[in-house]
N, C-alpha and C positions, 0 to 999 in steps of 0.2 A: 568447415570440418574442425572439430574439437580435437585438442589435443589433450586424451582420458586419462593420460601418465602424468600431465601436469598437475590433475587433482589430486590423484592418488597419490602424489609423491608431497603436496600441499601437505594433506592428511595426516601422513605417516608423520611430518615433520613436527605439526601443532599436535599429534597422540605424541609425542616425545616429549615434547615442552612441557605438556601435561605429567607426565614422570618424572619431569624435570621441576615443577611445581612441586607434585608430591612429594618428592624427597628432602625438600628445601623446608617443607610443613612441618615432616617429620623431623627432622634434624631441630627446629624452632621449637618443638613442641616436645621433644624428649629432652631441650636444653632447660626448660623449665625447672624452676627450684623446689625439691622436693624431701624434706628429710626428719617427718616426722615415722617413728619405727612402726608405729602399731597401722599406722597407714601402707608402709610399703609390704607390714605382714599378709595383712588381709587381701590388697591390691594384688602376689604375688598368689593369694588362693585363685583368685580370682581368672587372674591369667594364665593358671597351669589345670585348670577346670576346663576353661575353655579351650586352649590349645587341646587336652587330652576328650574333648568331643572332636572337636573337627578332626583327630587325625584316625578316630575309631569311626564317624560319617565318611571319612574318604574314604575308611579301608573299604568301608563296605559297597561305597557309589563308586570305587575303581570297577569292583566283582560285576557288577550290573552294565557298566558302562562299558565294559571289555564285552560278555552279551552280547551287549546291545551292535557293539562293531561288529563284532562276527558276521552277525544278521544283517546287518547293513551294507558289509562286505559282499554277502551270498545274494541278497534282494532287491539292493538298491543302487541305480536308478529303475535298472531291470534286472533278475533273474542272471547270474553272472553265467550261465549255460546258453544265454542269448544272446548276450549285450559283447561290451568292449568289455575285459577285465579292467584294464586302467580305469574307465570311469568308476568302478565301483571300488576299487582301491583309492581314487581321490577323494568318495562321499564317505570312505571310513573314517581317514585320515583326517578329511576336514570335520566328521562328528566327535573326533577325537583332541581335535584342537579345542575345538567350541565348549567342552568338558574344565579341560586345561586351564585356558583362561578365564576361565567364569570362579574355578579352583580359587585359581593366584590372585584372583581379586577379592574372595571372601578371606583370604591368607592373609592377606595384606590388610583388611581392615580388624579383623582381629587383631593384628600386630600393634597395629596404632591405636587402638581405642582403648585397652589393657592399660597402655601408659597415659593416655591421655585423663581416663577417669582419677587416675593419681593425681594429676599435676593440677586439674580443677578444682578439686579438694582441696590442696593446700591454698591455690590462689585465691579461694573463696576468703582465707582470712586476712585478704586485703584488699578485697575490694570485687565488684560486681564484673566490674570490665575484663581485668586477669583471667578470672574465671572463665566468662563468656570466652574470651579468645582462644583459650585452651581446649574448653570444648568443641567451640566451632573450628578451629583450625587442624582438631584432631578429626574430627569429622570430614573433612573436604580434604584431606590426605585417599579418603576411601573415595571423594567424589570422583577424585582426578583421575584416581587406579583406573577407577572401576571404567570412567567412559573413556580414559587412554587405549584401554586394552579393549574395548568395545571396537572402536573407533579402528584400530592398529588392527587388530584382528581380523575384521569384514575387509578391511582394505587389503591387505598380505594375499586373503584366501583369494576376492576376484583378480589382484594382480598377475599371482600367479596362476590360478586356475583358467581365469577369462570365462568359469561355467556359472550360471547363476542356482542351475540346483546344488552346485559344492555351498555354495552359498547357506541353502534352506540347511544343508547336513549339517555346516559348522553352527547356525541358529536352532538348530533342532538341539545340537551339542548343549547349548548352554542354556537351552529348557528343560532338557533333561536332570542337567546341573541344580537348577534353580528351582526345579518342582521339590525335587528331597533335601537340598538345601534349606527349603522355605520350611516346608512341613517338616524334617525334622527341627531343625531351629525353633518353631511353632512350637513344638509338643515338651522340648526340653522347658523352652524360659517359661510354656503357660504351666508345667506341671509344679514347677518352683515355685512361681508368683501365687498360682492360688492355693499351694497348701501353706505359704507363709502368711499368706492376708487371713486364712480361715484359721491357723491353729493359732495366732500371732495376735492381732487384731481382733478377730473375733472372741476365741476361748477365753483369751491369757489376758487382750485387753493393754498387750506392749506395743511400744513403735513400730513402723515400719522396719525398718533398718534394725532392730535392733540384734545384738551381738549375741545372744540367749538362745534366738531363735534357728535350730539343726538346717532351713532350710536358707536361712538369709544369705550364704553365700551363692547355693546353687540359684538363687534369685538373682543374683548379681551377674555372675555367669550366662542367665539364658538370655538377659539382656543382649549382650555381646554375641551368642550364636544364633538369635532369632532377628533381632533386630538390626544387626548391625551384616554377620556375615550372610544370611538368611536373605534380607533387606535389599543388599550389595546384591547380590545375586538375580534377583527378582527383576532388578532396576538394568542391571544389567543385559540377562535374556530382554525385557521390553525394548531395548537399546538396538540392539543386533537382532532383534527380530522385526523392526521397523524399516530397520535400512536395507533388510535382506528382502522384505517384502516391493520395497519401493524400489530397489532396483532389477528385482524378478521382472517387474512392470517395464521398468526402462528400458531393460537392454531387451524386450520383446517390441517395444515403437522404435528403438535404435535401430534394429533391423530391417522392419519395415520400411523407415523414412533414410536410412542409412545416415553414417556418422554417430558420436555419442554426447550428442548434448544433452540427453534425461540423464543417464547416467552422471557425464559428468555436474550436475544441478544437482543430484543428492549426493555426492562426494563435498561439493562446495558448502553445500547449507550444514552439512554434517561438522563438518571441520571447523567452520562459524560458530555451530550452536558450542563447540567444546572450544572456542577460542572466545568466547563468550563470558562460557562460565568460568575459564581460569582468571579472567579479568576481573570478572564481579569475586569471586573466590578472594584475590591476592588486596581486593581494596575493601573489604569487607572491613568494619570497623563500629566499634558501639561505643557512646559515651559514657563517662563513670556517673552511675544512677541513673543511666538509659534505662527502656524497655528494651528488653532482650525479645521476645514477642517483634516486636516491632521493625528494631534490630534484622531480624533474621526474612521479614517480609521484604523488607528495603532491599536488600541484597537479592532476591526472589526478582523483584520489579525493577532491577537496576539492569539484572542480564538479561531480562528480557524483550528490557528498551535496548540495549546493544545488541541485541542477536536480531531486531526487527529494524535497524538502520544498518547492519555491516550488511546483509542478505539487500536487505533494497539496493546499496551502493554494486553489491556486485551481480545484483540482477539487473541492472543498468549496466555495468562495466561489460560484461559478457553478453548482450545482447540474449539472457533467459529468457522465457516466459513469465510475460507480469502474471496471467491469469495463474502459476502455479506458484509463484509466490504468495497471492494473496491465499490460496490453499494453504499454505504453511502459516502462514501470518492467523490467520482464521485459527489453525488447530492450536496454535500457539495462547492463544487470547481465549477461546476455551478452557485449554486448561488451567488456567490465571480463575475462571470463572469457576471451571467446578471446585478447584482450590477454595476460594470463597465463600465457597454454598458449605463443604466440609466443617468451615472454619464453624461457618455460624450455628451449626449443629453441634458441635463440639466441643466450643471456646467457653468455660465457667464467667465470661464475663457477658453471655448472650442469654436470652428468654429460655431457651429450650433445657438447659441444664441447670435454669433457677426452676422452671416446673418440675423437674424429677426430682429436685430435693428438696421441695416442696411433698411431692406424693411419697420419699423416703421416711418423711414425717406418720404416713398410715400403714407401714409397714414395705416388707421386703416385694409384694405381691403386686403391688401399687410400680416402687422402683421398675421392677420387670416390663406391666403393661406399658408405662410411659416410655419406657426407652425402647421397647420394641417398635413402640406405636411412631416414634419421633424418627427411628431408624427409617422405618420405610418409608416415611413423609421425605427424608432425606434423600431419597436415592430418587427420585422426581427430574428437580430439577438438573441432578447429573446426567441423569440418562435422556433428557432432553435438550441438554449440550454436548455431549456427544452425537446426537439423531443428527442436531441442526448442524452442526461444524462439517457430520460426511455429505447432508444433505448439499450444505452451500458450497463445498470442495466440490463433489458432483456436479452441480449444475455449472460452478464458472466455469470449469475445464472442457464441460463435454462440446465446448465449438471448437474445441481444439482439432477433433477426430475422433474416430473408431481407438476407445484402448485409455483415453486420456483424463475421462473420467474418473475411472478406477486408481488412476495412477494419480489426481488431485489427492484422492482419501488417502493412497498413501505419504504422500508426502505433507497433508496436516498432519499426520503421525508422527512423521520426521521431525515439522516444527514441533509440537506439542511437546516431544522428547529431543530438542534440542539445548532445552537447558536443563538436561537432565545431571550433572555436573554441580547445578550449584543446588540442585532437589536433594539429590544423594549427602550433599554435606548438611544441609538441615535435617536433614532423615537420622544421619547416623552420630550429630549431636546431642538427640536425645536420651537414647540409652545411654552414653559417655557423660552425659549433667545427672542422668538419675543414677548412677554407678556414682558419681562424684558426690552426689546428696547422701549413700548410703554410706561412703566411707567417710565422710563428715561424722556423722553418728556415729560408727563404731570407732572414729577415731578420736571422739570426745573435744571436738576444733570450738565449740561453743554454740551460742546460741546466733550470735550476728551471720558467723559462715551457713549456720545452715538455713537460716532466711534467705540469703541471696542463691544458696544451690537450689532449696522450695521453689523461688523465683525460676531460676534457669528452667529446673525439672516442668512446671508448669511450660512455659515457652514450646519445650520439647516436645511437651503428649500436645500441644494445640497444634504446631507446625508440623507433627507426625502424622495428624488429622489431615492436614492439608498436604502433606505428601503423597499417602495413599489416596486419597482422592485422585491426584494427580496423576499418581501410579495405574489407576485402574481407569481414570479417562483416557490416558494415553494405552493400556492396552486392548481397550475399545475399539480406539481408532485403528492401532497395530493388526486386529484380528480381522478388521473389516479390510483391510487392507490385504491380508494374508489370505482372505475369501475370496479377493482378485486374484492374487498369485495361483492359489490354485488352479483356477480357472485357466489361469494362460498356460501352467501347465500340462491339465489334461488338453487346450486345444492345441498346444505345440506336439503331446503325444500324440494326438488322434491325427494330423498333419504330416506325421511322419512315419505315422505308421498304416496311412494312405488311404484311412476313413474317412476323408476331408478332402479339398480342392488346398492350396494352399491362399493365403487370405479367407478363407470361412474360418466361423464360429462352430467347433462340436457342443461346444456350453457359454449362451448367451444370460441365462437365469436360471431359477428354478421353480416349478410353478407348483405349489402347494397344494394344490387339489390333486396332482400327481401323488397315488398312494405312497410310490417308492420313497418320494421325496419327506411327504408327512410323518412315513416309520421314522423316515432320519430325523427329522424336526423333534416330534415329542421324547423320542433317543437321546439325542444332545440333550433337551432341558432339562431330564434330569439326572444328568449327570454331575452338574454342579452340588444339587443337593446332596445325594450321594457322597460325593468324595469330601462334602465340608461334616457329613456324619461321619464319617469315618475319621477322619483326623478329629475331632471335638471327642468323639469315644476314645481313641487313642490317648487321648488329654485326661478324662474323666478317669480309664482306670489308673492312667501312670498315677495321677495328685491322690487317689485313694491309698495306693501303694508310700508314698510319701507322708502322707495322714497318718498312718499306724506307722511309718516310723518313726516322725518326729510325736509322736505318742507314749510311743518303746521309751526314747531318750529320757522323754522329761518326767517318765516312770522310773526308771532304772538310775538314772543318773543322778548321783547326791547332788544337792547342791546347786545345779541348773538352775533352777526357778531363781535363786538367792541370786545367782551370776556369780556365783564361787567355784563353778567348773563351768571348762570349756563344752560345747555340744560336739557332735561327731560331723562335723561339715560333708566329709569324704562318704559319708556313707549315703545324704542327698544328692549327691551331684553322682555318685553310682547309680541311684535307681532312675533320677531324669535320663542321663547318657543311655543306660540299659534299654529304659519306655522307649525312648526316642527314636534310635536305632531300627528296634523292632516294627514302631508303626511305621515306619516315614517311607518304604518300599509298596505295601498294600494299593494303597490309597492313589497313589502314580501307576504303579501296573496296572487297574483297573481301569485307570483313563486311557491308556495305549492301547491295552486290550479291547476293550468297548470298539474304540477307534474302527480299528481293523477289523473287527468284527459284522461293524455296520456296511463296511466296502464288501465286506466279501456277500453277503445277505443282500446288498441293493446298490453294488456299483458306483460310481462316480454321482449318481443323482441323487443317492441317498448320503452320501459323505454329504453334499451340499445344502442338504436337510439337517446332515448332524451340525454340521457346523454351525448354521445360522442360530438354530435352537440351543445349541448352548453358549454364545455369544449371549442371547439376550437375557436368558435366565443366569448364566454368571455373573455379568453383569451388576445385575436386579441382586441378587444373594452378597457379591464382594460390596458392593456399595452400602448397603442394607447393614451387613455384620461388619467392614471398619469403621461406620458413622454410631451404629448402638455403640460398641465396644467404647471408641473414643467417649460417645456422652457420658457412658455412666463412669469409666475411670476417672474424668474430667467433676463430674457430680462428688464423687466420696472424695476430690482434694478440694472441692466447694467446701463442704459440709466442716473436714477436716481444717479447714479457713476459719473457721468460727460462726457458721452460719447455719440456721435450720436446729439448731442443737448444739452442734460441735463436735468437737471428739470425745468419744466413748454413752454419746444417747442415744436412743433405738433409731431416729434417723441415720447416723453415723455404720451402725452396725446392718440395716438395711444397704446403707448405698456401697457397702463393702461387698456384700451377699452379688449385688449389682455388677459390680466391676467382676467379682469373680467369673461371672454370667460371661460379662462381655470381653473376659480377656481370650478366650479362644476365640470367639468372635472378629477381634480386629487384630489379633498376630497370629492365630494361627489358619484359620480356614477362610477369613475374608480374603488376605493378602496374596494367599495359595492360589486361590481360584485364578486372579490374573495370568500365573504360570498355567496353570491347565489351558484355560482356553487358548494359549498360546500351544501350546504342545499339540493341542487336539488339529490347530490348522496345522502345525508342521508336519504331524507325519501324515494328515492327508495330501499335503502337497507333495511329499516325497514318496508316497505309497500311490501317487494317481496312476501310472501306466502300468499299474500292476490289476487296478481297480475297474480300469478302462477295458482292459481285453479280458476278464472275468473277472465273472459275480453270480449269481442265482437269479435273482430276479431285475438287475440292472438295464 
């Protein structure tokens, strides 16, 4: 007999050390020497842009999220005129938490990365390493938050709940969180980025970064709300919605087999995988004239060899199951792989992005096919390590028993997002070096600094490449896992609400030739496309709106072109926060809605239509649009390198056309879709006994 308080309380203590990391980052990383004026001017636009979005996205995601309790209050687990009211007062409660902390972890990286892009900047004029550390340590300040409070969170809820659907409420919380999070974050930084690269670059024919340009601060800014607190959030819901699924699963054989060793086996690996990454985090280290690239891989494979030797020593200590370690170990080593396959798609020093700037040489039209065409070549071999890693978690598990198959796939999930810790600090390094690159330039720090930030910023969009990848194999896995959860919860509903023998199956599969099931199938798949139209429109008119205004400026305003007067910074980072706001609501109501829609039309058999179909078409679309996005960004800093033409030749002016293409691509609608399919399993799992005792044609 296990004793489940000993994990749980294990957990809680390595999510505190994790606080206990971050704060020690932060503290390191604000001590940094910083004191040149024109840098802390610009760095303080920077960070009161950003704070003054996220507190006008919260106001708006409290209004929706208050909603959403109500409802949750009145509906869920069941119908509060049938049920226990306490249960449906805990599933508000815990959707309300899961909100909350998903919040304080986008808060919190915002906070650090504000400073952090300062303190890069200046380090850059001494040297490569300063720099790197600044960045990266500002980053893994957001690692530690984000999976302490993950980590703290799921653990708090089943401590005290003991329920595992309070569970799916407080995971559903911080999908909810992290769908408008993502897509607004998405719509502010793409509406920025590409009206600065088109009126900037392309028109005018100036720098990146430069100081001239109305939109170059709000560019700087959506860095930090799309990437960073956007990012945090994504990583986060993928986080808490792994653990929630893989313990839905547990505590249904716990009961069965009595005792909680499933349970307590993903409270252990959990709290490994985030003792893991604080290790590799705190010993992370680059040499002066290192590859930062490389640098950042090291620390990547460094906790992942820890997290695959402390899990085996305590899969021996505690007499676990080998067969469900090597499931985690599997999902684990997966994700090291599609990471990989990203890279190579991605990385300007691989084939694929010397052919597209190659074809930027025969114009913009060329750029496009090739990157399309290389995009979906890309998503291949992803979606064929995710097939294989559920397939061979499946079969090692299933001599385990009735139940334990399902529960292998979710705990590769687990592994796969057990170093999720030290992903999140390479993830949110990148916008903190390319924020440090732009304040280089407008802070005029010279030619040497902004080489080694070029470098850094390079690092970033590669190992960004290979985060998302990351991100979206592991919520592959998550989803497939969350398609188990459901399952155990309609056959726990229909068992108890005495459709069933107790030990039967009311949902074994679902068989496709079943019409119900196929409405739901072709339902789901496209729904991905759909919602990544709808946010890239959303993107399309804000940067229009953006266009005529940084048009208005450099009409109206003497002097601008000369750089003899200031541009109106405040009046770009107006119109992004305004777009922003406005799309980032749509686009998620329509995914909940559909949802529900599909249960009430075809039951529990057609949810599990909808699910499946949009699993694999998200999938297919997120893989597809973060691998184009990454090549061609990756292509116009080739080009911009001095290759193909250079800067300012019609290759250079194509692969910009390019990047524009693919920056809603890979920050705003690739990265989203993760969150969807993750939301779409949660509220079917939370809406199943609603689903189960009616539907129309179910």
């Amino acid at each position: 007999m296990f004793n489940l308080t000993f994990f749980q309380i294990a957990s809680i203590v390595i999510s505190l050390l994790a606080f206990g990391a971050a704060f020690w980052l932060y503290k390191w990383v604000s001590s940094q020497p910083s004191s040149n004026q024109r840098i802390a001017e610009v760095g303080k636009l920077i960070r009161n842009g950003a704070n003054t979005f996220l507190a006008k996205e919260y106001k708006t995601l409290v209004r929706f999220c208050t909603v959403a309790a109500i409802l949750i209050f009145i509906f869920l687990p069941v119908p509060v005129w049938k049920g226990n009211v306490l249960d449906n007062v805990i599933m508000a409660v815990s959707y309300i938490l899961g909100t909350i902390f998903s919040g304080i972890a986008g808060k919190i990286g915002i906070s650090i990365a504000t400073i952090a892009n300062i303190k890069a900047a200046e380090a850059a004029t001494k040297g490569i390493k300063p720099s790197f550390m600044s960045g990266f340590r500002g980053g893994a300040v957001m690692g530690m938050a984000v999976v302490g409070s993950s980590l703290l969170g799921v653990t708090l809820v089943f401590l005290i709940t003991g329920d595992t659907t309070a569970l799916l409420g407080f995971s559903f919380g911080a999908s909810s969180m992290a769908l408008f999070a993502k897509a607004g974050g998405g719509i502010f930084t793409k509406t920025a980025d590409i009206s600065a690269d088109l009126c900037g670059k392309v028109e005018l024919g100036i720098p990146e970064d430069d100081p001239r340009n109305p939109a170059v601060i709000a560019d700087n800014v959506g860095d930090n709300v799309g990437d960073v607190a956007g990012m945090g959030a994504d990583l986060f819901d993928s986080n808490v919605a792994s653990m929630a699924a893989a313990l839905v699963m547990a505590a249904a054989l716990d009961k069965t087999a009595g005792g909680f060793v499933n349970a307590a086996m993903v409270f252990c690996y959990a709290a490994i995988g985030l003792f893991a990454s604080l290790i590799g985090v705190l010993s992370a280290r680059m040499k002066e004239g290192g590859d930062p690239t490389r640098a950042l891989n090291t620390n990547t494979y460094v906790t992942t060899a820890i997290f695959a030797v402390l899990t085996a020593i305590a899969t021996y200590a505690f007499d676990f199951k080998w067969e469900i370690w090597a499931a985690s170990a599997i999902g684990l080593a997966v994700g090291v792989i599609i990471g990989i396959a990203s890279d190579y798609f991605t990385d300007d020093r691989r084939p694929p992005v010397h052919a597209v700037a190659k074809a930027c040489e025969s114009g913009p039209a060329f750029t496009i096919l090739s990157g399309v065409s290389y995009g979906l070549i890309s998503a291949l071999p992803s979606m064929i390590g995710i097939g294989v890693s559920a397939l061979a978690a499946y079969k090692i598990c299933e001599p385990l028993g009735n139940g334990y198959a399902m529960f292998g796939i979710s705990m590769a999930a687990v592994g796969m997002l057990s170093i999720v810790g030290m992903i999140i600090s390479n993830d949110a390094y990148g916008p903190i070096v390319d924020n440090a690159r732009g304040l280089v330039e407008m802070g005029s720090l010279g030619d040497e600094a902004l080489e080694i930030t070029d470098s850094l910023d390079s690092a970033g969009n590669t190992v960004k490449a290979v985060t998302k990848g990351f991100a979206i194999g592991a919520a592959g896995l998550t989803v497939i896992a969350l398609l188990g959860a459901f399952m155990s919860e309609v056959n726990t509903a229909a068992t108890e609400a005495g459709m069933i023998s107790a030990g039967e199956n009311y949902i074994q599969g679902f068989d496709i030739i079943n019409p119900v099931v196929f409405f739901g199938l072709l339902f789901g798949a496209a729904i991905p496309a759909v919602f990544s139209a709808m946010l890239m429109l959303g993107v399309d008119r804000n940067a229009q709106r953006m266009v005529a205004e940084i048009h208005r400026q450099f009409k109206e305003i003497v002097g601008l072109k000369e750089g003899k007067a200031d541009p109106e910074y405040d009046k770009c980072i107006e119109i992004a926060t305004h777009g922003a706001i406005k799309e980032l609501i749509p686009a998620g109501l329509m995914v909940i809605i559909c949802t529900i829609l599909v249960g009430i039309i075809g039951g529990v058999q057609a949810i599990g239509g909808f699910i499946t179909g949009n699993i694999i078409s998200g999938l297919l679309f997120a893989l597809f649009m973060s691998n184009s996005g990454g090549l061609w960004d990756n292509t116009k800093k080739y080009i911009e390198a001095g290759n193909n033409g250079g800067k300012g030749s019609d290759a250079h002016k194509a692969g910009v056309v390019g990047d524009t293409v693919g920056d809603p691509f890979k920050d705003t609608a690739g990265p989203s879709i993760n969150t969807q399919i993750t939301v779409v399993s949660l509220v079917a799992s939370l809406t199943a006994t609603i689903f189960l005792t009616f539907s129309l044609f179910g």
